[in-house]
PDB file of N, CA, C and O in Angstrom, chain B, residues numbered from 101:
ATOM      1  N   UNK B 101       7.935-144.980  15.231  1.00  0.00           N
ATOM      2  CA  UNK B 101       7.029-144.602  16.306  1.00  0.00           C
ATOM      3  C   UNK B 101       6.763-145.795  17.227  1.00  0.00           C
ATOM      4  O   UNK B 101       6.592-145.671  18.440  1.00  0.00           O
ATOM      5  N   UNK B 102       6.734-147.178  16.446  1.00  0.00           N
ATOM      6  CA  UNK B 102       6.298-148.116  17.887  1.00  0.00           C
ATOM      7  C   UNK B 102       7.363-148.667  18.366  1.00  0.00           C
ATOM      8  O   UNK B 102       7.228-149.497  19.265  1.00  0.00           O
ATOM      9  N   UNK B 103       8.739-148.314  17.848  1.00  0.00           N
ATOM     10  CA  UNK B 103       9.945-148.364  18.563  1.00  0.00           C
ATOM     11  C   UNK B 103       9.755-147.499  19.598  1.00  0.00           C
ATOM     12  O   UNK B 103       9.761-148.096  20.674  1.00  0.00           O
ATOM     13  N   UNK B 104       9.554-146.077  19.710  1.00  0.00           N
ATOM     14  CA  UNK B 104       9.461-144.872  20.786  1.00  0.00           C
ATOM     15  C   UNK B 104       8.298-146.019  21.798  1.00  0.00           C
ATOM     16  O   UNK B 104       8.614-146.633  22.817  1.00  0.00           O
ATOM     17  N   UNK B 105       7.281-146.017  21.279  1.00  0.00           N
ATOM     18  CA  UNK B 105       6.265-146.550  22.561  1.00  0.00           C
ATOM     19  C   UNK B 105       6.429-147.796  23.016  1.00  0.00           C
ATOM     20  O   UNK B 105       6.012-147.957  24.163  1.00  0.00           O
ATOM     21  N   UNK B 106       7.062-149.058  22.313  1.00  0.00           N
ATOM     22  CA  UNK B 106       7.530-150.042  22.868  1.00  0.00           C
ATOM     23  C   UNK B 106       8.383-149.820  23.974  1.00  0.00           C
ATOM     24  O   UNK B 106       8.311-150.544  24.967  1.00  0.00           O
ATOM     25  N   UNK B 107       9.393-148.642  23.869  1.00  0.00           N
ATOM     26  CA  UNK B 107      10.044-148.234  24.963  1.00  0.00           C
ATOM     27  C   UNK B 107       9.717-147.740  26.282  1.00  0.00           C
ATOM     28  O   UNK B 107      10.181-148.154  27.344  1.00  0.00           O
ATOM     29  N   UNK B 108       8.687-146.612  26.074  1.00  0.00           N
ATOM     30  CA  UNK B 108       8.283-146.216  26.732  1.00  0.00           C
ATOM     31  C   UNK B 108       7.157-147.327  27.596  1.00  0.00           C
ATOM     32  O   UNK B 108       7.104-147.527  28.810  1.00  0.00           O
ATOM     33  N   UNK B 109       6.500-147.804  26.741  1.00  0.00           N
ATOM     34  CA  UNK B 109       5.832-149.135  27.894  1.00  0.00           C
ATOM     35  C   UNK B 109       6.939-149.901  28.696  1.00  0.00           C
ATOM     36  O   UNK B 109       6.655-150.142  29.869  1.00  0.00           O
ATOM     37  N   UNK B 110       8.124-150.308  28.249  1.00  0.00           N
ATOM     38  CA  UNK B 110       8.711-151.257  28.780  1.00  0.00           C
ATOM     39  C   UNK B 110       9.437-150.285  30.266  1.00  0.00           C
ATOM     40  O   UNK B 110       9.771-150.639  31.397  1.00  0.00           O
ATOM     41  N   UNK B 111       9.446-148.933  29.535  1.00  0.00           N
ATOM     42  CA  UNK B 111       9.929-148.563  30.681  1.00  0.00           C
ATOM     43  C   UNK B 111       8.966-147.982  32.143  1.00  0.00           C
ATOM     44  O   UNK B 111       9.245-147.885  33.338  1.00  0.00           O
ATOM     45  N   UNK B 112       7.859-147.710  31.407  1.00  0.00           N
ATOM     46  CA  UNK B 112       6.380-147.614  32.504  1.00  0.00           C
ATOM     47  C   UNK B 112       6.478-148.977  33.154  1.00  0.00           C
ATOM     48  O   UNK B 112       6.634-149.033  34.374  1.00  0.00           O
ATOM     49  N   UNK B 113       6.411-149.901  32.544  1.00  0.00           N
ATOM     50  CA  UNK B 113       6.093-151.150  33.162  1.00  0.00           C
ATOM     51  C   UNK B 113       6.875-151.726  34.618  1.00  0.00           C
ATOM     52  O   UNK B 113       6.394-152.611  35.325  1.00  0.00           O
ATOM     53  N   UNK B 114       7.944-151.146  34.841  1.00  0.00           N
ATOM     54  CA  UNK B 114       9.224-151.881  35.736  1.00  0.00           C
ATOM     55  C   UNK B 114       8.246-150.899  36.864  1.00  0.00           C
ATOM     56  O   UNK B 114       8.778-149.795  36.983  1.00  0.00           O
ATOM     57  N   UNK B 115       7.276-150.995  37.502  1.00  0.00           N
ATOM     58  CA  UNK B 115       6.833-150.390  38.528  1.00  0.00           C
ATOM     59  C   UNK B 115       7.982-150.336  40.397  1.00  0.00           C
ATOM     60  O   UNK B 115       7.998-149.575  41.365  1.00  0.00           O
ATOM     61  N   UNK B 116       8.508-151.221  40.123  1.00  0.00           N
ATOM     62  CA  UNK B 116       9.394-151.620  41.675  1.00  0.00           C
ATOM     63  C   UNK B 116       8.616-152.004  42.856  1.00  0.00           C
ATOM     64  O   UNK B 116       9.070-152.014  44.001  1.00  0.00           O
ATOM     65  N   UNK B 117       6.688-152.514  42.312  1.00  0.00           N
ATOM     66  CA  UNK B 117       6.693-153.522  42.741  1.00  0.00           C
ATOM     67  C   UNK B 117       6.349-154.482  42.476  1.00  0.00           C
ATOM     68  O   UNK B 117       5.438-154.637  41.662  1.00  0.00           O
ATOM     69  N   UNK B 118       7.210-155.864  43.318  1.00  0.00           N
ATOM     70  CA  UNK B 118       7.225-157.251  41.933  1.00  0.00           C
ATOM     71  C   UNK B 118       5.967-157.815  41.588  1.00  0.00           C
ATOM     72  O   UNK B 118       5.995-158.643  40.678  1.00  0.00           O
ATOM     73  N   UNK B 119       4.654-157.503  42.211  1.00  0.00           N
ATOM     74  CA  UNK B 119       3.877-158.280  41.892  1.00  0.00           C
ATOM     75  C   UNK B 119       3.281-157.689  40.561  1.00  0.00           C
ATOM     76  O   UNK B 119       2.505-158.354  39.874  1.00  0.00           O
ATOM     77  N   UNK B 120       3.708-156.303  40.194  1.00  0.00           N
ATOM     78  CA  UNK B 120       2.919-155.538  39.038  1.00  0.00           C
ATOM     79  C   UNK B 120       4.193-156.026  37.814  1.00  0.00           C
ATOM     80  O   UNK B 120       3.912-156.510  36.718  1.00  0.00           O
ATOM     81  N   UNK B 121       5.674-155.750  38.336  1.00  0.00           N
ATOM     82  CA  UNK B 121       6.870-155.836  37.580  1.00  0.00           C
ATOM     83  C   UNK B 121       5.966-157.388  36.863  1.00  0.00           C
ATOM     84  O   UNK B 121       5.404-157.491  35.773  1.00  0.00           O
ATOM     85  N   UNK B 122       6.104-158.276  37.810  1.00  0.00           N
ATOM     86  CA  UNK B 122       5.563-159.837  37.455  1.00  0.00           C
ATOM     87  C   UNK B 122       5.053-160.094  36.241  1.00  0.00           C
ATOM     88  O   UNK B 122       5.308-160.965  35.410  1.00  0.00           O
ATOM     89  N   UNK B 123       3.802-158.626  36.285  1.00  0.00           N
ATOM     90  CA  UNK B 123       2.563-158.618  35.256  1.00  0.00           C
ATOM     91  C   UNK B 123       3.167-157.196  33.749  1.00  0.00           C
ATOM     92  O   UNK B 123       2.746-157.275  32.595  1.00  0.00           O
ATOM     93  N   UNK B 124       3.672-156.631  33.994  1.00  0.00           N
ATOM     94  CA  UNK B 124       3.224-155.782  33.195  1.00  0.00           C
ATOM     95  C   UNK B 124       4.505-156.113  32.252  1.00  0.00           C
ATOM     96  O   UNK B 124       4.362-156.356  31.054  1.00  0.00           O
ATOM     97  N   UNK B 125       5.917-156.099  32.973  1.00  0.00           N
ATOM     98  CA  UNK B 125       7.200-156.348  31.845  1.00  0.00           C
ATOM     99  C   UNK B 125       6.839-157.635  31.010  1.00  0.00           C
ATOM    100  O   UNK B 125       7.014-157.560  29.794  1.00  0.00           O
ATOM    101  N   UNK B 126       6.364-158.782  31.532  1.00  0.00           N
ATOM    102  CA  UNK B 126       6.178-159.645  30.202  1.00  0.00           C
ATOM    103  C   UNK B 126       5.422-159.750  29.390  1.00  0.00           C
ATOM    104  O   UNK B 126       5.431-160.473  28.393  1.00  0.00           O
ATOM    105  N   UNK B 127       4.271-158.610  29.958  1.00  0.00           N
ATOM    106  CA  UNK B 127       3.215-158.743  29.103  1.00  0.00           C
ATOM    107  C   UNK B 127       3.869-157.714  28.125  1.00  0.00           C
ATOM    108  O   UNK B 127       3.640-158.031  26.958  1.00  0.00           O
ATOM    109  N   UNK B 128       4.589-156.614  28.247  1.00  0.00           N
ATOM    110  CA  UNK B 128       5.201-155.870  27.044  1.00  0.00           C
ATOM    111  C   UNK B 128       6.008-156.106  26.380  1.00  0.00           C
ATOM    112  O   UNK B 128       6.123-155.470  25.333  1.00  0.00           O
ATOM    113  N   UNK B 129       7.184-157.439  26.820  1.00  0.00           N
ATOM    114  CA  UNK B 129       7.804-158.090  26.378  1.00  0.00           C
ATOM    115  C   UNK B 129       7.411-159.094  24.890  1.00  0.00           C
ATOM    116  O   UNK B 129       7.905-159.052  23.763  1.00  0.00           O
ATOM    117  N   UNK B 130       6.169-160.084  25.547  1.00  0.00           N
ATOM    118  CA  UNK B 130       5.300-160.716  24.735  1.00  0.00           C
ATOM    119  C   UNK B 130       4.376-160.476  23.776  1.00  0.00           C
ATOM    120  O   UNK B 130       4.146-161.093  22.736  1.00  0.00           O
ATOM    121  N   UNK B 131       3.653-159.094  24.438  1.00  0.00           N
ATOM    122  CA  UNK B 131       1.940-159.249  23.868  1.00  0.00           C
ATOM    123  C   UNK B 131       2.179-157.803  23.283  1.00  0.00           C
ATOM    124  O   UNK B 131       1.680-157.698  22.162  1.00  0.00           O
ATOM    125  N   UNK B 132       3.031-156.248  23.895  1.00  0.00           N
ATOM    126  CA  UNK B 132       3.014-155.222  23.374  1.00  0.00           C
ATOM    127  C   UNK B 132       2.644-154.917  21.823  1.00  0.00           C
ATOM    128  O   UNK B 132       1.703-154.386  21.233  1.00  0.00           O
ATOM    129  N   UNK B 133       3.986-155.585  21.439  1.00  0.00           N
ATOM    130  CA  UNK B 133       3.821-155.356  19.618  1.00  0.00           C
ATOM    131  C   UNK B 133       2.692-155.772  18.831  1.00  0.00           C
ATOM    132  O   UNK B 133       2.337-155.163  17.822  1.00  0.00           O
ATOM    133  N   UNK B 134       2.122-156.801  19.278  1.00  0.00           N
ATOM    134  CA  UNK B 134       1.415-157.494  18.700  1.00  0.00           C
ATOM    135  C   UNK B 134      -0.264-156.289  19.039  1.00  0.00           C
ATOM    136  O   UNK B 134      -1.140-156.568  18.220  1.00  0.00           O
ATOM    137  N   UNK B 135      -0.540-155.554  19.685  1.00  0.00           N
ATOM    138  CA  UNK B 135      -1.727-154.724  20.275  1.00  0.00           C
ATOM    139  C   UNK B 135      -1.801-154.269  18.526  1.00  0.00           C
ATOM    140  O   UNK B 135      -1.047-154.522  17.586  1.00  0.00           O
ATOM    141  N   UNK B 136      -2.927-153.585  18.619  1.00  0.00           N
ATOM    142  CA  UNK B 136      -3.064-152.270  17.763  1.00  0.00           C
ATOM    143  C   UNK B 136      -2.666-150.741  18.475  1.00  0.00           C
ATOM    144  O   UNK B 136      -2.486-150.680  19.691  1.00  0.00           O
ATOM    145  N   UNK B 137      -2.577-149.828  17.822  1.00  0.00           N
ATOM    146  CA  UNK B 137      -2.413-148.399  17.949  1.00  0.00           C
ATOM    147  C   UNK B 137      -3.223-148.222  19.290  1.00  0.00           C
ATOM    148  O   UNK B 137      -2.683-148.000  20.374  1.00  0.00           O
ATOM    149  N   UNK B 138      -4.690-148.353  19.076  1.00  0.00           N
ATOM    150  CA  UNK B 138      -5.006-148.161  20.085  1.00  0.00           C
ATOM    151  C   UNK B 138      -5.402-148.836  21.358  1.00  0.00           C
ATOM    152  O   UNK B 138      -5.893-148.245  22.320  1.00  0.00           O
ATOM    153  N   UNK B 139      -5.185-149.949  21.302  1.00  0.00           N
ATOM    154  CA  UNK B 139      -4.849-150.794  22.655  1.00  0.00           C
ATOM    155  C   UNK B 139      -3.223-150.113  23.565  1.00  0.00           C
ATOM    156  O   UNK B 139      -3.220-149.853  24.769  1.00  0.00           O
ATOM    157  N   UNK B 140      -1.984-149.944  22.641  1.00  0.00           N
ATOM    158  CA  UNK B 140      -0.819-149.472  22.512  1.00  0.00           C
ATOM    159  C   UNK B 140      -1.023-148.157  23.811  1.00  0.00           C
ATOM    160  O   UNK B 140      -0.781-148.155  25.018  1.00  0.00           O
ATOM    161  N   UNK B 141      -1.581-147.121  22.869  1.00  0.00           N
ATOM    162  CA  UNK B 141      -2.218-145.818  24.089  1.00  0.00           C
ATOM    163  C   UNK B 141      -2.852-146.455  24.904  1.00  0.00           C
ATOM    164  O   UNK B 141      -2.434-146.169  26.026  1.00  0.00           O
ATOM    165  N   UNK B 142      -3.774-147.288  24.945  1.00  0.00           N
ATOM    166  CA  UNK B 142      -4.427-147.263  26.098  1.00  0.00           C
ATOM    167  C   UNK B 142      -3.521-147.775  27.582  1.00  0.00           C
ATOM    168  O   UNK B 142      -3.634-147.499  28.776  1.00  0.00           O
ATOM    169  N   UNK B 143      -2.665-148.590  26.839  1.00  0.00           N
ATOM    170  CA  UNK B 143      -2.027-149.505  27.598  1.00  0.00           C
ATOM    171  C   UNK B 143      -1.135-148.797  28.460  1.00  0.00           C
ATOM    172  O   UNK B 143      -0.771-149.121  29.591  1.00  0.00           O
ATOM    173  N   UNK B 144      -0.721-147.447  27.557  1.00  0.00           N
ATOM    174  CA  UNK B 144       0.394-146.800  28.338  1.00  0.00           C
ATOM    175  C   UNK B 144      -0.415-145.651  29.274  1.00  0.00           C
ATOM    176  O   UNK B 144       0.054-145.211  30.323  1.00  0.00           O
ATOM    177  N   UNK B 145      -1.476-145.319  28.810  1.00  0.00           N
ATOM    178  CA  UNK B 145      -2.612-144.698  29.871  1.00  0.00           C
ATOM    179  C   UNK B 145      -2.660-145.378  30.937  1.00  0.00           C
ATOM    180  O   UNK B 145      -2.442-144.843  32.024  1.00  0.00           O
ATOM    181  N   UNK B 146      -2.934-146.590  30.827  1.00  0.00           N
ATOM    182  CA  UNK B 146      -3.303-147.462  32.293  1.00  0.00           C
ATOM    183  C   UNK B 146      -2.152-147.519  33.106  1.00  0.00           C
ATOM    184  O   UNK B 146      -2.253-147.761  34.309  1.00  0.00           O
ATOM    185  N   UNK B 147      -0.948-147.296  32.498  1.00  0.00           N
ATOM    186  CA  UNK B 147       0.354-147.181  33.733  1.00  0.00           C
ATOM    187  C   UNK B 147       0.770-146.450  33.920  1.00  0.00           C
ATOM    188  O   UNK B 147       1.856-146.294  34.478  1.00  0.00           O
ATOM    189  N   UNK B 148      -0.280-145.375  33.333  1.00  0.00           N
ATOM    190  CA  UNK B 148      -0.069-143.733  34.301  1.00  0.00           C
ATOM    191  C   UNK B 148      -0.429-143.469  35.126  1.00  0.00           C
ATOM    192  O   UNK B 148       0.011-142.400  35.549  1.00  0.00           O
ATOM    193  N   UNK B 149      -1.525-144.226  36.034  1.00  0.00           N
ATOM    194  CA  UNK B 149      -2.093-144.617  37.176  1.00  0.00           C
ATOM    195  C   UNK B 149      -1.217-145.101  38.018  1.00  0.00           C
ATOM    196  O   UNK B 149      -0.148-145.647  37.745  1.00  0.00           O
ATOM    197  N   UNK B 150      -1.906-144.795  39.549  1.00  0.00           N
ATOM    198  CA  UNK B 150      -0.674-145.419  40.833  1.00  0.00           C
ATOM    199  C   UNK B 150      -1.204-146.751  40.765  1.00  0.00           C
ATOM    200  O   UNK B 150      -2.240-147.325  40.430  1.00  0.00           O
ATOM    201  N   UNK B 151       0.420-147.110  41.416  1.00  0.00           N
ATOM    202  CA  UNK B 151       0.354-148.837  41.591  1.00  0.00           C
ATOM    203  C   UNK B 151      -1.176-149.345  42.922  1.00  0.00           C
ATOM    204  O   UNK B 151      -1.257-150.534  43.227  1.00  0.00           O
ATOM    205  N   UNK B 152      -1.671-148.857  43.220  1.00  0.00           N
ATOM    206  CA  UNK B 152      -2.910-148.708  43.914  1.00  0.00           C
ATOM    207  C   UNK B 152      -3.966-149.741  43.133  1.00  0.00           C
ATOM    208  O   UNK B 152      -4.300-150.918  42.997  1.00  0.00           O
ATOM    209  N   UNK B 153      -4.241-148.274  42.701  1.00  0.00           N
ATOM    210  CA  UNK B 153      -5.186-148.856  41.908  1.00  0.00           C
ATOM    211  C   UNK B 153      -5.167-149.984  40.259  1.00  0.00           C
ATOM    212  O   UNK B 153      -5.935-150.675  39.589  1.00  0.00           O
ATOM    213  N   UNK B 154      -3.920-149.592  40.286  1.00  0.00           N
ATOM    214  CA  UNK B 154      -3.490-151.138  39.341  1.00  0.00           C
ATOM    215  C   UNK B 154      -3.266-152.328  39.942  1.00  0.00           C
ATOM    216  O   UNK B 154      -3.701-153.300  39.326  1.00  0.00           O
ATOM    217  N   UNK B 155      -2.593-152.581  41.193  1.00  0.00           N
ATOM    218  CA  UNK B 155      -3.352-153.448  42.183  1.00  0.00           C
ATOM    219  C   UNK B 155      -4.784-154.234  42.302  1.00  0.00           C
ATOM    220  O   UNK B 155      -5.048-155.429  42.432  1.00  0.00           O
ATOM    221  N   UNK B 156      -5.497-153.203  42.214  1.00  0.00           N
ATOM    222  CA  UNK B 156      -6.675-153.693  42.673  1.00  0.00           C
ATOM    223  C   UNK B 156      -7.356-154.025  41.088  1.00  0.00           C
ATOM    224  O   UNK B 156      -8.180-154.934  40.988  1.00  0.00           O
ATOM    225  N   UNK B 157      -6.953-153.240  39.909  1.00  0.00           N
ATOM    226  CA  UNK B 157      -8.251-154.131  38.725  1.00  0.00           C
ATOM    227  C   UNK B 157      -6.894-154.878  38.027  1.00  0.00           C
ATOM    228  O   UNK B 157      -7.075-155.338  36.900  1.00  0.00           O
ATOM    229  N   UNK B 158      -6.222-154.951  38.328  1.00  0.00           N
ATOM    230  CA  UNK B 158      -5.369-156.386  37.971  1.00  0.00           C
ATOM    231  C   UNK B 158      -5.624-157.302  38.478  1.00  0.00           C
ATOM    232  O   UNK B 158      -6.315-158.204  38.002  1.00  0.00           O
ATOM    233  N   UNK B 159      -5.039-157.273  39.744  1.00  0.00           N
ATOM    234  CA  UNK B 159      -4.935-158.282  40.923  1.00  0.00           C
ATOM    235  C   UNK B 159      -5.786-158.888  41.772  1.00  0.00           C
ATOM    236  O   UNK B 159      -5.677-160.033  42.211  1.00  0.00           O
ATOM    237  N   UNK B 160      -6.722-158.025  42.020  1.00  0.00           N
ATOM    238  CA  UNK B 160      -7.453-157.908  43.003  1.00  0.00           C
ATOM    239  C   UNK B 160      -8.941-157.952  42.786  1.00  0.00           C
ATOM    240  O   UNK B 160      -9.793-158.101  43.662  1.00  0.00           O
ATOM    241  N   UNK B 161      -9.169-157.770  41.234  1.00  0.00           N
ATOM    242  CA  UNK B 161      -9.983-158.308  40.579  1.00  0.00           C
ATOM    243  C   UNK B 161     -11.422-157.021  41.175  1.00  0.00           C
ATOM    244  O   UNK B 161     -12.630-157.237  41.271  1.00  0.00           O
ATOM    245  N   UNK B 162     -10.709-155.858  41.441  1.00  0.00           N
ATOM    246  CA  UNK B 162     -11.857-154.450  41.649  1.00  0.00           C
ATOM    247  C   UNK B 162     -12.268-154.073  40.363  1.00  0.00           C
ATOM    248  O   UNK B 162     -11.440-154.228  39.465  1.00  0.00           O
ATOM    249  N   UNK B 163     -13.539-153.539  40.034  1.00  0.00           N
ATOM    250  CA  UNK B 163     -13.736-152.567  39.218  1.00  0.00           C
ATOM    251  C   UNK B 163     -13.061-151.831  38.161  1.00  0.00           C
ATOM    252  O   UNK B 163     -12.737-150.747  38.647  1.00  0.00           O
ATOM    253  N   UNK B 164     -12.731-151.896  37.060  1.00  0.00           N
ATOM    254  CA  UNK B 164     -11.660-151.503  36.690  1.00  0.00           C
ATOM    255  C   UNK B 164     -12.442-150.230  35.800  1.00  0.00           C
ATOM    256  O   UNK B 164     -13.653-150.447  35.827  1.00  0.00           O
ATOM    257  N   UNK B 165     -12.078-148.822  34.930  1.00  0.00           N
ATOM    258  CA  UNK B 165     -12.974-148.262  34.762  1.00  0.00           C
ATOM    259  C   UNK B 165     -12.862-148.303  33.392  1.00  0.00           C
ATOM    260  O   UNK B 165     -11.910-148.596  32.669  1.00  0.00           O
ATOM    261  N   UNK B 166     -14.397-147.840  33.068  1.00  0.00           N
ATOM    262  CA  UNK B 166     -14.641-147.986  31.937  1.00  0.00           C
ATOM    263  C   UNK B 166     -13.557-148.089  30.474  1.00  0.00           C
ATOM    264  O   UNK B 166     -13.513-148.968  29.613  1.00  0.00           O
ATOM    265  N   UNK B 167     -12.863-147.000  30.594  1.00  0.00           N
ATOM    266  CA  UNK B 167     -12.171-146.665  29.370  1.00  0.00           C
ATOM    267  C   UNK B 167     -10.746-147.558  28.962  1.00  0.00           C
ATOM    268  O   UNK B 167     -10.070-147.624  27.935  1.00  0.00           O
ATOM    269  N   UNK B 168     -10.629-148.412  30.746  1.00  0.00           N
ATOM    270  CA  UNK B 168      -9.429-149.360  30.660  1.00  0.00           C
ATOM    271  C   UNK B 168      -9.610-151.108  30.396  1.00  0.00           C
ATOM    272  O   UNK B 168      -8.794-152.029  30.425  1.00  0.00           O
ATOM    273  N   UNK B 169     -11.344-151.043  30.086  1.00  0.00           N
ATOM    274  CA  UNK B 169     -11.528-152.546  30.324  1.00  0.00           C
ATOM    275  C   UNK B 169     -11.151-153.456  29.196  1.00  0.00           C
ATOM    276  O   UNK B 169     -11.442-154.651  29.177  1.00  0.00           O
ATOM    277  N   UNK B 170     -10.404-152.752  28.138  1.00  0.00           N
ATOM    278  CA  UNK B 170     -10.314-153.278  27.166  1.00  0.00           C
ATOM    279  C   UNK B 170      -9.090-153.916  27.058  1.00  0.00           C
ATOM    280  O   UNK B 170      -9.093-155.055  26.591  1.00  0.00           O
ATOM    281  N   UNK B 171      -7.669-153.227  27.517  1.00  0.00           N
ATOM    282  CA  UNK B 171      -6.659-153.347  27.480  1.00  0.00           C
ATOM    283  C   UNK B 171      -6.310-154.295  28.846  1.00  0.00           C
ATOM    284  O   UNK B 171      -5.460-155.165  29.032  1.00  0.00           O
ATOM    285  N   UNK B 172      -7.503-153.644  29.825  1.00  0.00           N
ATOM    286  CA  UNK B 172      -6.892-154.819  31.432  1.00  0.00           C
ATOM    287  C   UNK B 172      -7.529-156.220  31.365  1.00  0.00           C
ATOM    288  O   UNK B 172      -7.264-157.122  32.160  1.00  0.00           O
ATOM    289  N   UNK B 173      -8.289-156.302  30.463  1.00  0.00           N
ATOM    290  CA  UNK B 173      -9.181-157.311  30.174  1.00  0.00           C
ATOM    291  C   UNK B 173      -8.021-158.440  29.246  1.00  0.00           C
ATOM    292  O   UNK B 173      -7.886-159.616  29.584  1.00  0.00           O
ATOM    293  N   UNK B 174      -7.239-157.796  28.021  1.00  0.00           N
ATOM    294  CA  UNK B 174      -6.349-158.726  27.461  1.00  0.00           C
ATOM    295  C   UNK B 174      -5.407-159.327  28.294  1.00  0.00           C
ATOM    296  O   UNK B 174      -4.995-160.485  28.229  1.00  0.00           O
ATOM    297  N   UNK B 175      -5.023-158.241  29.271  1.00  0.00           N
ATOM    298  CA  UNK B 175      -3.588-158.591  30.442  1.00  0.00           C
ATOM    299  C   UNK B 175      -4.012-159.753  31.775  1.00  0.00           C
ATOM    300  O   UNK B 175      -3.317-160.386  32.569  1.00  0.00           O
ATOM    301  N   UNK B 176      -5.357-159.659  31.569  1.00  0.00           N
ATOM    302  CA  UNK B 176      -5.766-160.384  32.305  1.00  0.00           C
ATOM    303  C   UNK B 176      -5.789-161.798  31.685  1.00  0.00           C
ATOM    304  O   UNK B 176      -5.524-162.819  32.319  1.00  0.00           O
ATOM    305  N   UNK B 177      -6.209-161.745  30.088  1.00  0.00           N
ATOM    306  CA  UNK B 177      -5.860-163.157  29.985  1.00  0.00           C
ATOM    307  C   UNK B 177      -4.541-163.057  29.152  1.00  0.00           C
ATOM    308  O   UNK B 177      -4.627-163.631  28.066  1.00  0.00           O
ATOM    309  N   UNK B 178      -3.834-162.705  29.304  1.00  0.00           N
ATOM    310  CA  UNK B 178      -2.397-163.195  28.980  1.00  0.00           C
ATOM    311  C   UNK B 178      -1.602-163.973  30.053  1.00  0.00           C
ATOM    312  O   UNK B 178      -0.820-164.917  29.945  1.00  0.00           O
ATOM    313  N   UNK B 179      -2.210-163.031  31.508  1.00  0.00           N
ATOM    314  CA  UNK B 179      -1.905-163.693  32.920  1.00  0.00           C
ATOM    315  C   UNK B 179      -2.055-164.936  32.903  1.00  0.00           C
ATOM    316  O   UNK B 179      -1.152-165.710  33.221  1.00  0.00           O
ATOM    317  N   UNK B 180      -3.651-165.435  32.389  1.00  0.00           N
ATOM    318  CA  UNK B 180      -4.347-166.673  32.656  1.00  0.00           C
ATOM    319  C   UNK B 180      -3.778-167.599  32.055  1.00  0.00           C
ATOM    320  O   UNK B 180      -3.531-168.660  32.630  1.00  0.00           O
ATOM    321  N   UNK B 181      -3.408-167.339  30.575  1.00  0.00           N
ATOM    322  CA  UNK B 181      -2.813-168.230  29.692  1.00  0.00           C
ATOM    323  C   UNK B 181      -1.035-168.563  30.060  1.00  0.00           C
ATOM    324  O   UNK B 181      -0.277-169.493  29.784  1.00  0.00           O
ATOM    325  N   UNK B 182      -0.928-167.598  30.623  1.00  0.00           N
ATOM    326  CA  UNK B 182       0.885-167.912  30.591  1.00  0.00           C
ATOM    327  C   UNK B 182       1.128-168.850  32.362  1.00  0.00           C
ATOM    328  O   UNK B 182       2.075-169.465  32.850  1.00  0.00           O
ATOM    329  N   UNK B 183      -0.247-168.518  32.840  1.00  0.00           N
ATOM    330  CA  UNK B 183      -0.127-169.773  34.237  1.00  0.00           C
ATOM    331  C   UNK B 183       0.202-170.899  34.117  1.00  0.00           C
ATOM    332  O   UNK B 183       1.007-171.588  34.744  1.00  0.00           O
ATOM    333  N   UNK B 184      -0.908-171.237  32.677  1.00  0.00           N
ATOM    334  CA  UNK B 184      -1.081-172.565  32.961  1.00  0.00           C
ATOM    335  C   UNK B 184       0.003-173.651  32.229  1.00  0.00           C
ATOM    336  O   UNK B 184      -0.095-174.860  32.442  1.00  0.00           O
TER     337      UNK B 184
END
């Protein structure tokens, strides 16, 4: 089973555009397996959303909603940590 959803994230993730591609393929590359079950769903919930609004509570640092702050909150510091 986390063969099937490893896939399926990696393949949600390739959005076509690079600034999300940037963020989301290495973070499934790196950090995917390592989630629990339910970080895993959530994660693939959040890139069922348009690149819009993943834009903006990624990137852009908007509001992000309730039920996603858990999972955009890790990606956010995986971002932070893999900057520096």
């Amino acid at each position: 089973m986390d063969s099937n959803l490893y896939k399926k994230a990696y393949f949600l993730s390739r959005r076509g555009l690079q600034e999300l591609d940037l963020v989301f393929t290495p973070f499934v590359e790196e950090r995917f397996s390592e989630l629990n079950q339910e970080d895993k769903v959530s994660f693939l919930e959040l890139l069922d959303n348009n690149d819009v609004d993943l834009m903006d509570w990624i990137i852009n640092e908007k509001p992000t909603p309730r039920e996603f702050n858990n999972i955009v909150i890790q990606v956010k510091d995986y971002l932070k940590h893999e900057r520096k």
